[in-house]
Each structure stands twice: as C-alpha cells, then as structure tokens.
C-alpha positions, -999 to 999 in steps of 0.1 A, spaced: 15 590 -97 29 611 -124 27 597 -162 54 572 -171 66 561 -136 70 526 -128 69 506 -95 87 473 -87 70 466 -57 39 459 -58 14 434 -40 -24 424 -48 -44 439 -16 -84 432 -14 -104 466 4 -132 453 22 -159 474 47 -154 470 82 -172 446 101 -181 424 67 -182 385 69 -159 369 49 -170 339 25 -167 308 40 -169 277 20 -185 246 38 -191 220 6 -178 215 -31 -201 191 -50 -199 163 -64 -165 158 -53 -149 143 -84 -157 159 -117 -152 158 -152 -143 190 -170 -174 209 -186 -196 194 -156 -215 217 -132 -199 221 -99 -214 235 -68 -202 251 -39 -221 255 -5 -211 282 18 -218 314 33 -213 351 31 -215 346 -7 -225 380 -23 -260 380 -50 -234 392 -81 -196 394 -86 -182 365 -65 -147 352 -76 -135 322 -78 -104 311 -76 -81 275 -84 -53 261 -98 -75 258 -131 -84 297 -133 -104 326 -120 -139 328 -128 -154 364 -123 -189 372 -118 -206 345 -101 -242 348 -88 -252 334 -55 -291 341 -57 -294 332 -21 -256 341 -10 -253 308 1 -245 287 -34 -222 290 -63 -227 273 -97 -200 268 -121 -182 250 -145 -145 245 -155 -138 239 -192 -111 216 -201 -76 235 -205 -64 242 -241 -33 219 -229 -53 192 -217 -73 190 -253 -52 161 -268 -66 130 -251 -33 110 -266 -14 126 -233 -33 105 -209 -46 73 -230 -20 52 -212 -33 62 -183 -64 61 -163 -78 71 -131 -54 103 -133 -69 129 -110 -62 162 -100 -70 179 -69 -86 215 -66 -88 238 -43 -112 271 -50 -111 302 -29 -144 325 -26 -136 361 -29 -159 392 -32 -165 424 -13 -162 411 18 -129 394 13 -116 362 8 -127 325 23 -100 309 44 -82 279 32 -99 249 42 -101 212 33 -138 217 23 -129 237 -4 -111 212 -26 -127 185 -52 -110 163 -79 -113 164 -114 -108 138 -134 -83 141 -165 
C-alpha cells in the first residue's frame, strides 16, 4: 500500500489456524445482573490469555480463561446511564445482552445461551 492511499471498502476479517475449534459459549451466569457485578461465562475452546468479548455494552480485550473453559468479567455502568434521575420512574427496566467469544480460533456462534439481562 503506498503512503497516503485510502480504501473505501473495507470489512473486519478474523485469521484463524486451520483445523482450530471455535469458542462455544454454553452458560452466562447469573443471568440477571447489575452493572459493576462479576459475570461468568461457561464454555469451551476459550484460549488461557487474550479472549474477546463482545456486547451491545462493549468489547472487553484480554480475558483469561485459566482453564479455557471460564470467563470472568464485569461491565461498568455506561457514562450515559450515570444519572439515576433517567430511570427513577421506572423500575424493573432490563436490558438484554448478548456476548460473543472471540480469540484465535475464531468467533463463538450466536446462540440463546449467550445472552443475560442487566438490570438498569
């Protein structure tokens, strides 16, 4: 590519080894949360460092799974979702999430075990 060229056309692409497993998520627990509360997903083909995570709430890079088989996290509450006053009419207001495992060998297939709520 020579210095100063552009492309319009371009599309995300994943390289992955041949004959790898992809991720497979089987479990997301507990499956209602609250923001800033540890969430933990069950699966396999998970890789020991630099799994990815993916949701409607953000991408969170660099996640262990010490036995390839779990994946700790936990989502922080959204800058926009900080005033409280939005939803103190309301209660019971939920959102549903669906994550995505990706890593080296590729990218977990969209499934209805994948997805929890979180409460607002």
């Amino acid at each position: 590519v020579s210095r100063g060229s552009r492309s319009s056309n371009s599309s995300p692409f994943m390289v992955t080894e041949i004959g790898s497993t992809i991720p497979k998520i089987e479990k997301v627990e507990p499956a209602e949360v609250e923001f800033d509360q540890e969430i933990k997903i069950t699966g396999r083909n998970f890789t020991p460092t630099d799994n990815i995570v993916s949701s409607s709430l953000g991408v969170f890079r660099n996640l262990k799974s010490a036995d390839r088989k779990t994946i700790f996290l936990t989502i922080p509450r959204p800058d926009y979702l900080k005033d409280q006053k939005i939803f103190a009419s309301q209660s019971g207001l939920r959102w549903p999430v669906r994550v995505y495992v990706a890593n080296e060998n590729g990218i977990s297939p969209d499934t209805a075990s994948a997805e929890f709520m979180i409460n607002l």
